[in-house]
C-alpha positions as CSV (number, residue, x, y, z in Angstrom):
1,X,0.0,0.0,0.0
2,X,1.2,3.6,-0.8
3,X,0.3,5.5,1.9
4,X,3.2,8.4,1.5
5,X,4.7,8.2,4.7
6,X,8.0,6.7,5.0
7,X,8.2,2.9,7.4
8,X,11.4,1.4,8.7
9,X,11.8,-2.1,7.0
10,X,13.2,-2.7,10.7
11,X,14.1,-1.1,14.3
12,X,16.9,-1.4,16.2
13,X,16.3,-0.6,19.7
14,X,18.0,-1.8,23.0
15,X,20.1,-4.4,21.4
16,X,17.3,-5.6,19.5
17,X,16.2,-6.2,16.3
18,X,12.2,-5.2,15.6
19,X,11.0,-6.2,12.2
20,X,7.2,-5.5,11.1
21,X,6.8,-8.0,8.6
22,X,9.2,-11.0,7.3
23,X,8.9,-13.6,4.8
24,X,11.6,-16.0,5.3
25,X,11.3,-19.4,3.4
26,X,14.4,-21.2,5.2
27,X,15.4,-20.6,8.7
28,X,17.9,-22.3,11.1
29,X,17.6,-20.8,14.5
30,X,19.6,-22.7,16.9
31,X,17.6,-21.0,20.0
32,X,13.8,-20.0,20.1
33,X,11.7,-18.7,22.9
34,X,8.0,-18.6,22.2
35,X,5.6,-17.4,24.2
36,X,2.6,-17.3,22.4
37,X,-0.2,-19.3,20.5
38,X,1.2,-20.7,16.7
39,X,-1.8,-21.8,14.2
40,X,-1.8,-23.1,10.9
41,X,-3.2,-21.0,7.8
42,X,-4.9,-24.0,7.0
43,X,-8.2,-24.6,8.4
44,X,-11.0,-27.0,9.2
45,X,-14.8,-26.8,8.1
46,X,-15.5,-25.0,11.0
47,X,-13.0,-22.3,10.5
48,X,-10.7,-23.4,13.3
49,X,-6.5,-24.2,12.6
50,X,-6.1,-27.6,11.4
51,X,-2.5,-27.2,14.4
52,X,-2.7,-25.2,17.0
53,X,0.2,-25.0,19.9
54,X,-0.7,-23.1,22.7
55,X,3.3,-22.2,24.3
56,X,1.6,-20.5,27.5
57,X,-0.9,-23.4,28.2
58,X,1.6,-26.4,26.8
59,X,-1.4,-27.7,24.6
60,X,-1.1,-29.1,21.4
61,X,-4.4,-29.6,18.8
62,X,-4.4,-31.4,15.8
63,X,-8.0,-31.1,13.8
64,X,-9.8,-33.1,11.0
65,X,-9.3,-30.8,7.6
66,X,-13.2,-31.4,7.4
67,X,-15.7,-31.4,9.7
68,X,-14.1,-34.0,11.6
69,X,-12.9,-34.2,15.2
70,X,-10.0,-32.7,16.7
71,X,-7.4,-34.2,19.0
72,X,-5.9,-32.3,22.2
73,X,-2.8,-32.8,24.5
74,X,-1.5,-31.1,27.4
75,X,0.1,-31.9,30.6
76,X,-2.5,-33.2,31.6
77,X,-3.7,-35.7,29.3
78,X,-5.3,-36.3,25.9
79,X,-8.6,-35.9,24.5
80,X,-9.9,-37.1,21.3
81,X,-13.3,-35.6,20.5
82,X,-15.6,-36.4,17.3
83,X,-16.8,-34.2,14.3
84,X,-20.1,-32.9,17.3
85,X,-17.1,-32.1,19.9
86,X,-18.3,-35.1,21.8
87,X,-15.3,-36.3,23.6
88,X,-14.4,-40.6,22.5
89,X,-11.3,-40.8,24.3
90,X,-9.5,-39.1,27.4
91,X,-6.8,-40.0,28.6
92,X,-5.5,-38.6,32.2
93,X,-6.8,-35.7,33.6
94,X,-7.5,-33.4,31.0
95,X,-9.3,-29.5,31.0
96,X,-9.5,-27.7,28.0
């Protein structure tokens, strides 16, 4: 978009390096702190991330590309629920 203002491709402040926006098609990064939620840009029928890792929470979910079910671990356990969200198989002591 040409918007007329000028944008830094990157920042750096403190020591650190701030970038906006990166495509990068190969990476080796040989240490990685995450503390957030990564999601596919695929989807399911239902509009949900086909993988889903919760960092925070230490959850994992793996869905069915249709309208299928959806698979969950944690900690805690593991959950298998169908394409309704009616839960076939726990294992442990799971909450989601």
């Amino acid at each position: 978009e040409v918007t007329g203002q000028l944008r830094a491709p990157f920042i750096v402040q403190g020591g650190q390096v701030f970038i906006n926006y990166a495509m990068i098609d190969t990476a080796f990064i040989q240490n990685l702190v995450l503390g957030m939620t990564l999601r596919s840009s695929a989807v399911n029928a239902k509009g949900q991330p086909l993988l889903e890792i919760n960092i925070p929470a230490g959850m994992l979910t793996l869905r069915s590309a249709g309208a299928g079910g959806s698979s969950t671990l944690n900690n805690d356990g593991l959950v298998v629920t169908d394409e309704g969200d009616v839960v076939r198989t726990q294992v442990g002591k799971l909450t989601l």
